[in-house]
PyMOL Python script that loads the backbone (N, CA, C, O; Angstrom):
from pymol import cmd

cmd.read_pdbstr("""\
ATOM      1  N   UNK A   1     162.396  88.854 151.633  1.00  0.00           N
ATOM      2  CA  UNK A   1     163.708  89.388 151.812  1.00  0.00           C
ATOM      3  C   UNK A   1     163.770  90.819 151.308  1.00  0.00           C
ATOM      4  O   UNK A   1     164.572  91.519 151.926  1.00  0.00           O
ATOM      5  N   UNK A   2     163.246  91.286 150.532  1.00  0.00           N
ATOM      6  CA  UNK A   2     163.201  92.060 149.592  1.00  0.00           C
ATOM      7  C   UNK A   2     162.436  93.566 150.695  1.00  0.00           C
ATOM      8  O   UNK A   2     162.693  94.769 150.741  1.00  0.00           O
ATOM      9  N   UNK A   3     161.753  92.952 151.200  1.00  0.00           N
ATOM     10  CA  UNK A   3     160.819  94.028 152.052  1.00  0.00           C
ATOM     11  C   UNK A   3     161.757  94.138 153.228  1.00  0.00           C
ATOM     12  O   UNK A   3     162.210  95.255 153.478  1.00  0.00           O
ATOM     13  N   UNK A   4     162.102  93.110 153.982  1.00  0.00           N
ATOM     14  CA  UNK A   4     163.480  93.341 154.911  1.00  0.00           C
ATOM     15  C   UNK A   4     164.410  94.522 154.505  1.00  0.00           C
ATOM     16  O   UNK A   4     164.659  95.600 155.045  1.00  0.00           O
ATOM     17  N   UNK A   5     164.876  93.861 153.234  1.00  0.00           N
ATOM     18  CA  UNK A   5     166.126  94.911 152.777  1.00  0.00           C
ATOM     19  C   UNK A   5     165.471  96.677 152.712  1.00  0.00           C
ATOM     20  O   UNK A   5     166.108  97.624 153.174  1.00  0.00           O
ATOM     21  N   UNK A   6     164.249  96.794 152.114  1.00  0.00           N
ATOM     22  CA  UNK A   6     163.867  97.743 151.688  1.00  0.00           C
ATOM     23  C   UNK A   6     163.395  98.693 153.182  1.00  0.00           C
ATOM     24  O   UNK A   6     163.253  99.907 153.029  1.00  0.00           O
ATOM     25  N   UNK A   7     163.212  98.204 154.314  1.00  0.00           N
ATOM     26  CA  UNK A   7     162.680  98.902 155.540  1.00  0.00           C
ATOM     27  C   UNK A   7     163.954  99.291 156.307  1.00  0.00           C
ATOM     28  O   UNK A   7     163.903 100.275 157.045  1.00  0.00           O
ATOM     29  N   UNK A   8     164.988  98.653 156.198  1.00  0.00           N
ATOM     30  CA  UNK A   8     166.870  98.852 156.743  1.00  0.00           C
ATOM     31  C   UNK A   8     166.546  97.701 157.719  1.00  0.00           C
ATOM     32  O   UNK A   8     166.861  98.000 158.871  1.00  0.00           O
ATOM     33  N   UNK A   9     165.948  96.334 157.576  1.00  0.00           N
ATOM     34  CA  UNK A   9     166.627  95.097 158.713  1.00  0.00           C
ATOM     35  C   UNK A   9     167.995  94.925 159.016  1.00  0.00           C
ATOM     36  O   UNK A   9     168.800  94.757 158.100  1.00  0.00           O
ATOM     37  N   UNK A  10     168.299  94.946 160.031  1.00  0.00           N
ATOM     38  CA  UNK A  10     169.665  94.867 160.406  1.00  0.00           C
ATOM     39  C   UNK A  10     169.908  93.185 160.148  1.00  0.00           C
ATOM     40  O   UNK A  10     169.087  92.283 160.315  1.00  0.00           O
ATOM     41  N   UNK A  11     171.771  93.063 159.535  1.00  0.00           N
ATOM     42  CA  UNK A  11     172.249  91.981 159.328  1.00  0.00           C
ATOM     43  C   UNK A  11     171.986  90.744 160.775  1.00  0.00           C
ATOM     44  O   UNK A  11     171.802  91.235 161.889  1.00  0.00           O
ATOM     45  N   UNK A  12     171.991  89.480 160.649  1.00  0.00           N
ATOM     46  CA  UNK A  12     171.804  88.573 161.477  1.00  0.00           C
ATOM     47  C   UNK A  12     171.714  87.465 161.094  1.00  0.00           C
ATOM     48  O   UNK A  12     171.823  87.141 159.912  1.00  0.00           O
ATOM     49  N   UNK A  13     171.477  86.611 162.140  1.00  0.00           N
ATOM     50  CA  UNK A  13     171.228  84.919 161.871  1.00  0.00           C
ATOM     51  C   UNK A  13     170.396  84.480 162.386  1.00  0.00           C
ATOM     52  O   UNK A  13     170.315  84.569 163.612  1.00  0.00           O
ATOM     53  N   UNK A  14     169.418  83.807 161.607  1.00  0.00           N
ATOM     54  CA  UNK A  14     168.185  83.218 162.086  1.00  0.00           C
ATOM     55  C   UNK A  14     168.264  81.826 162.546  1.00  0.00           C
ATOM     56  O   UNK A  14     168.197  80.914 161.723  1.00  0.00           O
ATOM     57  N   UNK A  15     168.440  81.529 164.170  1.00  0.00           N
ATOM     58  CA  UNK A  15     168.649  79.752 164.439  1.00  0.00           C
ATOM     59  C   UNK A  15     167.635  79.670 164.236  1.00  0.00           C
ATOM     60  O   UNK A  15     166.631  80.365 164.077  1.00  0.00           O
ATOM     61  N   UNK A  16     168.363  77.441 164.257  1.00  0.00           N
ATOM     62  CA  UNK A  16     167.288  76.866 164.247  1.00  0.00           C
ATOM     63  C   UNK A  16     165.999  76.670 163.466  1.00  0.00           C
ATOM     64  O   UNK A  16     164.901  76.336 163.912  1.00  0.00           O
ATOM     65  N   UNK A  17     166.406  76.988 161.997  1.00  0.00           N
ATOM     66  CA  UNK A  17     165.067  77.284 161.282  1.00  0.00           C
ATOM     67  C   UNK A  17     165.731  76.196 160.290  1.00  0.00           C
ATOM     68  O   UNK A  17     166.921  75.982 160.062  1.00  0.00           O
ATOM     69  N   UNK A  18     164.641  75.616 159.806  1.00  0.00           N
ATOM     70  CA  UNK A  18     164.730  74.644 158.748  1.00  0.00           C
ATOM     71  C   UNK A  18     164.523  75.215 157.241  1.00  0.00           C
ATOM     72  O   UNK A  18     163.960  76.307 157.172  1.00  0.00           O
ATOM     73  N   UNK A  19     164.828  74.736 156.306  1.00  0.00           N
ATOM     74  CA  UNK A  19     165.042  75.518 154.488  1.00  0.00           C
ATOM     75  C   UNK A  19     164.690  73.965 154.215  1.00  0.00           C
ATOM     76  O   UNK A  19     164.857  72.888 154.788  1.00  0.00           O
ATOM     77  N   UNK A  20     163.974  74.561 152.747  1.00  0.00           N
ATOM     78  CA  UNK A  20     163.957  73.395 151.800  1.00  0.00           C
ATOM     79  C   UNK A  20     164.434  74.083 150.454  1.00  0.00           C
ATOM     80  O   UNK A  20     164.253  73.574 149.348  1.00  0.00           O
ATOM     81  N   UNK A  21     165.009  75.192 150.652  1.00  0.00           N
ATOM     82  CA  UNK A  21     165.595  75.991 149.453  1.00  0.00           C
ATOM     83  C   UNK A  21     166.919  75.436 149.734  1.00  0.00           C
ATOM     84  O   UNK A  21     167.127  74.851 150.797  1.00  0.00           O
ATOM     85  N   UNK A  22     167.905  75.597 148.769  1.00  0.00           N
ATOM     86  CA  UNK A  22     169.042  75.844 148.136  1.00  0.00           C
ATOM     87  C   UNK A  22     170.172  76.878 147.652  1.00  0.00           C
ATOM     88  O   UNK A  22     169.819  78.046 147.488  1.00  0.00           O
ATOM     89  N   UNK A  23     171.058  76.641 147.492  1.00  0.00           N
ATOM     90  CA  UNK A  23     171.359  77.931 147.085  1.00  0.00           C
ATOM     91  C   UNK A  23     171.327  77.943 145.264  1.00  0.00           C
ATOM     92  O   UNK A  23     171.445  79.059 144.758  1.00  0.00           O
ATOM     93  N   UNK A  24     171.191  76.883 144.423  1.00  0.00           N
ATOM     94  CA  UNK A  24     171.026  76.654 143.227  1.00  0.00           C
ATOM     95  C   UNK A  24     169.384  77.429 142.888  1.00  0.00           C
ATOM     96  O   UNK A  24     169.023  78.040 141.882  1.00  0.00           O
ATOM     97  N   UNK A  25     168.724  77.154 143.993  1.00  0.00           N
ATOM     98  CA  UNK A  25     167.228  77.229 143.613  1.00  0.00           C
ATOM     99  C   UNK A  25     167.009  78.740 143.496  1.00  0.00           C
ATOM    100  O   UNK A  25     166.464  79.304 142.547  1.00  0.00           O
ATOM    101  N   UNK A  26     167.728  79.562 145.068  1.00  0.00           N
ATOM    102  CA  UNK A  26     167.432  80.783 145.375  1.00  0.00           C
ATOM    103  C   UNK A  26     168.469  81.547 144.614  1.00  0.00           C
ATOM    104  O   UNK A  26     168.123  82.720 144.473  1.00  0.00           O
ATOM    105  N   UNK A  27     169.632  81.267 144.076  1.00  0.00           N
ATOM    106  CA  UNK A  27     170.595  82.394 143.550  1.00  0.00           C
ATOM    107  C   UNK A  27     171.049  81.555 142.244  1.00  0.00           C
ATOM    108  O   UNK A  27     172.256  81.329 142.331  1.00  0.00           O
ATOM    109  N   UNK A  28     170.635  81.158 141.371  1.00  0.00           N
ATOM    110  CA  UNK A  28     171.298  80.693 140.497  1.00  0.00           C
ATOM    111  C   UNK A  28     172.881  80.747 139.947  1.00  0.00           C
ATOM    112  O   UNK A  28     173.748  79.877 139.864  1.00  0.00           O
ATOM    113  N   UNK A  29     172.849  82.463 139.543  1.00  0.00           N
ATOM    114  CA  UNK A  29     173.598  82.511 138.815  1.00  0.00           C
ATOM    115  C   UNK A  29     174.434  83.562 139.998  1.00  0.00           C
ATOM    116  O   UNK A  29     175.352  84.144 139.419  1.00  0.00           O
ATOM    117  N   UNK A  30     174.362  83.880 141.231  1.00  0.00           N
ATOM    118  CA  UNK A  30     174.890  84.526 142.194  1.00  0.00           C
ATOM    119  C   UNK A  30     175.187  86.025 142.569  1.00  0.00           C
ATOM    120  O   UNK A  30     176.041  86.577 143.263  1.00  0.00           O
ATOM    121  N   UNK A  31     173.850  86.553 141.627  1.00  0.00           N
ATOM    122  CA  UNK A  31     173.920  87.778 141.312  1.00  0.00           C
ATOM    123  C   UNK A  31     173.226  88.298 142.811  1.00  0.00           C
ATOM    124  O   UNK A  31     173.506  89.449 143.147  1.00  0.00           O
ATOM    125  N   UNK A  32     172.088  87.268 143.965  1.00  0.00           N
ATOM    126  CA  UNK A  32     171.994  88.047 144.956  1.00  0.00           C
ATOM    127  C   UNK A  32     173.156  88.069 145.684  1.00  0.00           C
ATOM    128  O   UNK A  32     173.678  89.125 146.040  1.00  0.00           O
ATOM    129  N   UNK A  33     173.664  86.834 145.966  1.00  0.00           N
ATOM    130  CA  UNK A  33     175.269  86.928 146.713  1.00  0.00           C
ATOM    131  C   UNK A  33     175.758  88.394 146.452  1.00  0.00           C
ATOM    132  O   UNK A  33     175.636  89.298 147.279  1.00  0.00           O
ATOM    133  N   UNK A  34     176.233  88.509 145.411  1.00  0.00           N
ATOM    134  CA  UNK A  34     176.976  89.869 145.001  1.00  0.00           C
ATOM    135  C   UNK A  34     176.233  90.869 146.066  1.00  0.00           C
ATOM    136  O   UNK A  34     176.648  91.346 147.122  1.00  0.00           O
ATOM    137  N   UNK A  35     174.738  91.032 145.262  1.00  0.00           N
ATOM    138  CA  UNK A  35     173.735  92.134 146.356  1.00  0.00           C
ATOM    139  C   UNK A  35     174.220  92.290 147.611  1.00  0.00           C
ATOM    140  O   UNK A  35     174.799  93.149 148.275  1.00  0.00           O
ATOM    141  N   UNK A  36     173.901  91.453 147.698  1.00  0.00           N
ATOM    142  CA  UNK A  36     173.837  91.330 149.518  1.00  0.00           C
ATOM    143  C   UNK A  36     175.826  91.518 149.944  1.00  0.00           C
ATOM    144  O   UNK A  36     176.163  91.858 151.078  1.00  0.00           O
ATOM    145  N   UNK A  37     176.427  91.355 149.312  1.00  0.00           N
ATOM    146  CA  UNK A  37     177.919  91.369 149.596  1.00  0.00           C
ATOM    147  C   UNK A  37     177.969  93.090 149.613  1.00  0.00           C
ATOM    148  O   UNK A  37     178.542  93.748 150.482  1.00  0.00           O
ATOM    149  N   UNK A  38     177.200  93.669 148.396  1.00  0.00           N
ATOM    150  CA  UNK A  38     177.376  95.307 148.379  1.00  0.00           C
ATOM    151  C   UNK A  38     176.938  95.702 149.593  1.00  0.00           C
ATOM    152  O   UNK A  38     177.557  96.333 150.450  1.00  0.00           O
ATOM    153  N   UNK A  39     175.392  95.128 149.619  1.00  0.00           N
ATOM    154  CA  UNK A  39     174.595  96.013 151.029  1.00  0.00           C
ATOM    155  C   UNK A  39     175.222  95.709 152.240  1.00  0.00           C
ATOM    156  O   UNK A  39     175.403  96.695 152.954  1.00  0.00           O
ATOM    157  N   UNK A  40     175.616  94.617 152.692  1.00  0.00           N
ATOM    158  CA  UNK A  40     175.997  93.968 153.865  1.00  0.00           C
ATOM    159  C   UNK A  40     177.652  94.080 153.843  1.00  0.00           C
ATOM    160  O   UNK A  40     178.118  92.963 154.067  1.00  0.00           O
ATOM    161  N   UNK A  41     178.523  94.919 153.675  1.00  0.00           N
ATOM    162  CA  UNK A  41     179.435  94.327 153.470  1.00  0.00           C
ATOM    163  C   UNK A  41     180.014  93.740 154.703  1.00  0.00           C
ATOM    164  O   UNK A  41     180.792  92.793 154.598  1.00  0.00           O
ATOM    165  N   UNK A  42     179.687  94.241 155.897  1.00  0.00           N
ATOM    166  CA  UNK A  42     180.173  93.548 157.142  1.00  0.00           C
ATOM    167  C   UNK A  42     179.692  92.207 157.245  1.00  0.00           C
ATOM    168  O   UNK A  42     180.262  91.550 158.116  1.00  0.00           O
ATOM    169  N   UNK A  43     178.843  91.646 156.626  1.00  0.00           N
ATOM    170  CA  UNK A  43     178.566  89.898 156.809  1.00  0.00           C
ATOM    171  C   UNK A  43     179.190  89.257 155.606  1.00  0.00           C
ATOM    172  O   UNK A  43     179.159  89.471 154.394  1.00  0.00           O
ATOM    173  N   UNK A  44     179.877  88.226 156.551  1.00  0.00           N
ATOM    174  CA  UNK A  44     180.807  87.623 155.548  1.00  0.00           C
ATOM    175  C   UNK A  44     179.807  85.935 154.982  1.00  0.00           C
ATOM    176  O   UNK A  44     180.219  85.127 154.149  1.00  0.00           O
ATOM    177  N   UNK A  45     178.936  85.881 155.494  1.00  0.00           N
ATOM    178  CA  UNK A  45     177.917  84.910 154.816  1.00  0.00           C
ATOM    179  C   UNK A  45     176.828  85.406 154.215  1.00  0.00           C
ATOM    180  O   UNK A  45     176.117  86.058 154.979  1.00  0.00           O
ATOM    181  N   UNK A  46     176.455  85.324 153.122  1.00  0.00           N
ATOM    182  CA  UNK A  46     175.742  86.430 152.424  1.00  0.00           C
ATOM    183  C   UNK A  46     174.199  85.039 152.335  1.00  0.00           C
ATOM    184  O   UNK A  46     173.097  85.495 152.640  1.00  0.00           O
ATOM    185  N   UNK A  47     174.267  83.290 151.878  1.00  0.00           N
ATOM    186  CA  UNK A  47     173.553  82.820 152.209  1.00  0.00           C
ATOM    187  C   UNK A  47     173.137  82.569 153.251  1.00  0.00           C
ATOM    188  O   UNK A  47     171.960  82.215 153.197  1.00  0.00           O
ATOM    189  N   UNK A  48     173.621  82.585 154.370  1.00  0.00           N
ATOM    190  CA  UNK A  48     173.024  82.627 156.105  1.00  0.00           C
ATOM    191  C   UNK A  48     171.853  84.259 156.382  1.00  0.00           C
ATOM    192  O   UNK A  48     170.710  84.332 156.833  1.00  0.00           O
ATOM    193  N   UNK A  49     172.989  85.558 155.771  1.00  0.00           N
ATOM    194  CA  UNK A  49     171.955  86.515 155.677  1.00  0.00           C
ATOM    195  C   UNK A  49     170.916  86.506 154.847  1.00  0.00           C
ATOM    196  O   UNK A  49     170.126  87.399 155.154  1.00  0.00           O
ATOM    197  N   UNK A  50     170.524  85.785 153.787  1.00  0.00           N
ATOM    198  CA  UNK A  50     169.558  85.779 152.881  1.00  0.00           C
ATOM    199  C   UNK A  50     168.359  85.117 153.951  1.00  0.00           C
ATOM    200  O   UNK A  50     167.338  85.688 154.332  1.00  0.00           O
ATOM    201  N   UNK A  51     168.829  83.729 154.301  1.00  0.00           N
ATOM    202  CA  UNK A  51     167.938  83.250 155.019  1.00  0.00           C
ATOM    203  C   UNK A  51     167.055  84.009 156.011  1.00  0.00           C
ATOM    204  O   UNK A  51     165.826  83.953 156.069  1.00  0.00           O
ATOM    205  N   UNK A  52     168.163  84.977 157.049  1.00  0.00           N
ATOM    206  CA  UNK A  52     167.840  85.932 158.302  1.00  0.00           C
ATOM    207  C   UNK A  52     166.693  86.875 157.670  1.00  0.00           C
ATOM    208  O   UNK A  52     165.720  87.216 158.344  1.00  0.00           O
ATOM    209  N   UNK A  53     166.898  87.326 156.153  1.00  0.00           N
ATOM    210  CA  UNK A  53     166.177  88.715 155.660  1.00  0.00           C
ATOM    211  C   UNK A  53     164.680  88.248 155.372  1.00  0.00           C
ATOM    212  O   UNK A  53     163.709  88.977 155.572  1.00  0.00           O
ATOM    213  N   UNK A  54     164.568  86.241 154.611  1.00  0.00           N
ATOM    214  CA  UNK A  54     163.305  86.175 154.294  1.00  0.00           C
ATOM    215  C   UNK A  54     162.580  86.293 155.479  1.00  0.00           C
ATOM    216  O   UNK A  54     161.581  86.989 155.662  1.00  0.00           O
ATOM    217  N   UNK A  55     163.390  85.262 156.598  1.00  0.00           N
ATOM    218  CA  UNK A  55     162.433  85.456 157.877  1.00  0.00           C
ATOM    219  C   UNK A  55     161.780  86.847 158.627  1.00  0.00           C
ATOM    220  O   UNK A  55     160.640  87.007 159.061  1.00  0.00           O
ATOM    221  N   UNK A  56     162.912  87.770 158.612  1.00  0.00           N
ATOM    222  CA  UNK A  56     162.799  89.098 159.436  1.00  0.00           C
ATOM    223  C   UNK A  56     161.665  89.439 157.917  1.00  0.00           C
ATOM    224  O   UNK A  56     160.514  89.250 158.309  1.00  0.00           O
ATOM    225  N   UNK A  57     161.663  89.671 157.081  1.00  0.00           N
ATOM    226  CA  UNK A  57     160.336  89.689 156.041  1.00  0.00           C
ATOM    227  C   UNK A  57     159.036  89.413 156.295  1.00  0.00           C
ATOM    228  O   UNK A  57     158.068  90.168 156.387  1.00  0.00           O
ATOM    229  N   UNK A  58     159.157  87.941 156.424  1.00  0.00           N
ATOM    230  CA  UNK A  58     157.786  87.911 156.612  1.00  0.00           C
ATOM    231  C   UNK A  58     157.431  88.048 158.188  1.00  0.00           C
ATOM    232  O   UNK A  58     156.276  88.318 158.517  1.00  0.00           O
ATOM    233  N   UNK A  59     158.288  87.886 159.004  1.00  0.00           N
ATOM    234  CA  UNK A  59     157.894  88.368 160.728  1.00  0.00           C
ATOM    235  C   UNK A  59     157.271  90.359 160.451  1.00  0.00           C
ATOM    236  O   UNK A  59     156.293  90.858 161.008  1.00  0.00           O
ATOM    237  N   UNK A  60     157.904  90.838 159.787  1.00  0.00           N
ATOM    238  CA  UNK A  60     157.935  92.151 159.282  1.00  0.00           C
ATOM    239  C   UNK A  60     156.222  92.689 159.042  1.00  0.00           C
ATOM    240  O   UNK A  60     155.473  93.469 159.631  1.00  0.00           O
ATOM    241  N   UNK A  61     156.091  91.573 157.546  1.00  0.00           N
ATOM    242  CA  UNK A  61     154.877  91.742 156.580  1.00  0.00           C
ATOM    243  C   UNK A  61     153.808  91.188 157.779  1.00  0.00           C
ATOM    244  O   UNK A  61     152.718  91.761 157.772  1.00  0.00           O
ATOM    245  N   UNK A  62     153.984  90.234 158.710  1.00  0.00           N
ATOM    246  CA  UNK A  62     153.355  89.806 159.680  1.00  0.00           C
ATOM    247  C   UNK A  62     152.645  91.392 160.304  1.00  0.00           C
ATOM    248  O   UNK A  62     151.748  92.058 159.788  1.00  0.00           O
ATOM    249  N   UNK A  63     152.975  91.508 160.846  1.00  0.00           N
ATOM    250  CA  UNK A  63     152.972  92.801 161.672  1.00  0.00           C
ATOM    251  C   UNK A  63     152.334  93.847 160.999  1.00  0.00           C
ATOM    252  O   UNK A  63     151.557  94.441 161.746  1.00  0.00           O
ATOM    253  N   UNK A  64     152.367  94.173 160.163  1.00  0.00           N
ATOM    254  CA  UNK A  64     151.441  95.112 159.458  1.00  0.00           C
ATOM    255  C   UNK A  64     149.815  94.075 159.680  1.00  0.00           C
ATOM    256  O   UNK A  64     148.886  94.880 159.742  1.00  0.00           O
ATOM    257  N   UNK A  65     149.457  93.067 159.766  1.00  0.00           N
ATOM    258  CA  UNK A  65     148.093  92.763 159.818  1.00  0.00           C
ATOM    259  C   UNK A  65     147.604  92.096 159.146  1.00  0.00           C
ATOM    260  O   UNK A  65     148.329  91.805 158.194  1.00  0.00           O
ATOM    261  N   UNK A  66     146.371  91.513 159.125  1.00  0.00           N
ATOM    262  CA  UNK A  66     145.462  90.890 158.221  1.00  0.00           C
ATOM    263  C   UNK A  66     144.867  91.886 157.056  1.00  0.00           C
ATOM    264  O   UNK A  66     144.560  91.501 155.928  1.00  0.00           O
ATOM    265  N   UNK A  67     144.759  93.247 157.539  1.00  0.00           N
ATOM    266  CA  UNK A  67     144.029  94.544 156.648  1.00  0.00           C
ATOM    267  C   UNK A  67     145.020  94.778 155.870  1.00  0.00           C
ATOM    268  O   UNK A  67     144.561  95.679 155.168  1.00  0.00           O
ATOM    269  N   UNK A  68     146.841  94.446 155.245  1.00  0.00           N
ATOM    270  CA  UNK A  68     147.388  95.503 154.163  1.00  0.00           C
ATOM    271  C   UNK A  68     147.347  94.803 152.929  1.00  0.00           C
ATOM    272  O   UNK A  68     147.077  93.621 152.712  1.00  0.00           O
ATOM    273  N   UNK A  69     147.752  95.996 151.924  1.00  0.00           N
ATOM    274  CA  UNK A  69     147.405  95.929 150.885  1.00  0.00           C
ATOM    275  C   UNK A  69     149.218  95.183 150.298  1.00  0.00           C
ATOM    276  O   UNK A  69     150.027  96.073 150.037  1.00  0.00           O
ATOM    277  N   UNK A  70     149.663  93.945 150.152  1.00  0.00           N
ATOM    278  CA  UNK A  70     150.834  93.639 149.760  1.00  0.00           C
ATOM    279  C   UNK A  70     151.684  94.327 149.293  1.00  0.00           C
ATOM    280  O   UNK A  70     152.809  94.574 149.726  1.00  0.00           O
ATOM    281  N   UNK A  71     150.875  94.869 147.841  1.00  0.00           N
ATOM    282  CA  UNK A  71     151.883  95.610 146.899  1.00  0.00           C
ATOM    283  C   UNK A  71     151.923  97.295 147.631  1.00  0.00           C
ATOM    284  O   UNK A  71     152.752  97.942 146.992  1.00  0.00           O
ATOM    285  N   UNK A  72     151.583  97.755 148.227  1.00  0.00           N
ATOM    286  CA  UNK A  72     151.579  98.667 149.400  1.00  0.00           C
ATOM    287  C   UNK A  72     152.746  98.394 149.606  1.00  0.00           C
ATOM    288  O   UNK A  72     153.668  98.748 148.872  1.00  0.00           O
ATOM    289  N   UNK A  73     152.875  97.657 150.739  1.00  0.00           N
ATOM    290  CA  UNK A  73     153.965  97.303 151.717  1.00  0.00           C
ATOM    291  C   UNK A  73     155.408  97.392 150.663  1.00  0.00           C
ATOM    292  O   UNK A  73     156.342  98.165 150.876  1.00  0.00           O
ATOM    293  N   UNK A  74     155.331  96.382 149.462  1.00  0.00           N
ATOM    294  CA  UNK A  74     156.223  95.962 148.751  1.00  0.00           C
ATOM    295  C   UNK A  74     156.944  97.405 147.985  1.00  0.00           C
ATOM    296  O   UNK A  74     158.136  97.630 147.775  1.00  0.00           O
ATOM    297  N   UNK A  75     155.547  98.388 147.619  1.00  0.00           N
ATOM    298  CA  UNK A  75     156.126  98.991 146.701  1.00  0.00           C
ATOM    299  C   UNK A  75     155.964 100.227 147.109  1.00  0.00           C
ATOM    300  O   UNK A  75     156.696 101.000 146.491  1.00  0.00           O
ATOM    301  N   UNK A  76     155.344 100.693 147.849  1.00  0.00           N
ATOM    302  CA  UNK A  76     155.002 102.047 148.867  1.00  0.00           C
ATOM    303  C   UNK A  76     154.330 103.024 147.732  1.00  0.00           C
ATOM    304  O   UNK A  76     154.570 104.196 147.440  1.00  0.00           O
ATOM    305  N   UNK A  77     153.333 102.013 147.177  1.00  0.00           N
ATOM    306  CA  UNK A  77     151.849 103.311 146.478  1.00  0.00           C
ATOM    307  C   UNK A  77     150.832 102.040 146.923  1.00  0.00           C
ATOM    308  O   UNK A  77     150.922 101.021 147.608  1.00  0.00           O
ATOM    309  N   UNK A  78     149.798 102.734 146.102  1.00  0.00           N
ATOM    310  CA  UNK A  78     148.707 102.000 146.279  1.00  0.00           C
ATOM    311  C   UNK A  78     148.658 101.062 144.809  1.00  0.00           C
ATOM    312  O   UNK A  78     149.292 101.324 143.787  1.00  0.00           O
ATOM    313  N   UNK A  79     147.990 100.236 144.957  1.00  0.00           N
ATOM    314  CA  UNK A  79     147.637  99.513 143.464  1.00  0.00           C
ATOM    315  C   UNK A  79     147.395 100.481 142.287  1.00  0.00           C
ATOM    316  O   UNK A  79     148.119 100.632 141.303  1.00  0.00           O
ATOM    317  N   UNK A  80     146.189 101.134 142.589  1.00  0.00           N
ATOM    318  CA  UNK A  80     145.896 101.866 141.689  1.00  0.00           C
ATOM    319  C   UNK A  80     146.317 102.812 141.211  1.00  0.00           C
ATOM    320  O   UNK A  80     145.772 103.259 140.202  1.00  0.00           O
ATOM    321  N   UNK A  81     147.545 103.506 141.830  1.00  0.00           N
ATOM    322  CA  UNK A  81     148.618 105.017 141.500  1.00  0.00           C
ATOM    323  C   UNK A  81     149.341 104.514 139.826  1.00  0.00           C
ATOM    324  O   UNK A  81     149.933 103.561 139.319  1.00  0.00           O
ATOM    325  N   UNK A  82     148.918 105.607 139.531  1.00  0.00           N
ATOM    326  CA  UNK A  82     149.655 105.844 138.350  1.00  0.00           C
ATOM    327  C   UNK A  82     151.225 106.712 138.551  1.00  0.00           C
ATOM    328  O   UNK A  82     151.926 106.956 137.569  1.00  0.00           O
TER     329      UNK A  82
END
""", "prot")
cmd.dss("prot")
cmd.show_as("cartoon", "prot")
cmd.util.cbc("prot")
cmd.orient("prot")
C-alpha cells in the first residue's frame, strides 16, 4: 500500500478479491483510516481504499520485475547510500 501511495495510485475499488485481514489486524488503533481520510479525501471508504492500494502495490512492485532491488522501489536509494 505504501508503494501505491508513494508513486500517486489513483483512489478505487478492487472487486472480487478475497481478505483474510481485518480491520482490527490492519489498523488497530485507526491512525491509517485517518491517513488515508487526509490523502484521499474524496473516498468516503478509507478500508475498501486500503484494500484497492495493497493490490494496485503489489500489481505495481510486480512490474518492475524479477531484477529490483525492494528497498529501491520502497525507498528510492540504493541499500547501500548513506
Amino acid at each position: 500500500m505504501a508503494y501505491a501511495v508513494k508513486v500517486g495510485a489513483t483512489a478505487g475499488v478492487t472487486e472480487n478479491t478475497g481478505t483474510k485481514w481485518n480491520v482490527g489486524s490492519v489498523d488497530p488503533d485507526g491512525s491509517l483510516r485517518v491517513l488515508l481520510e487526509a490523502l484521499y479525501p474524496e473516498n468516503g471508504e478509507p478500508y475498501r481504499l486500503t484494500e484497492h492500494l495493497m493490490n494496485e502495490g503489489i500489481r505495481l512492485i510486480a512490474q518492475a520485475g524479477a531484477s529490483f532491488d525492494l528497498y529501491d522501489i520502497l525507498f528510492g536509494q540504493p541499500t547501500g547510500a548513506t
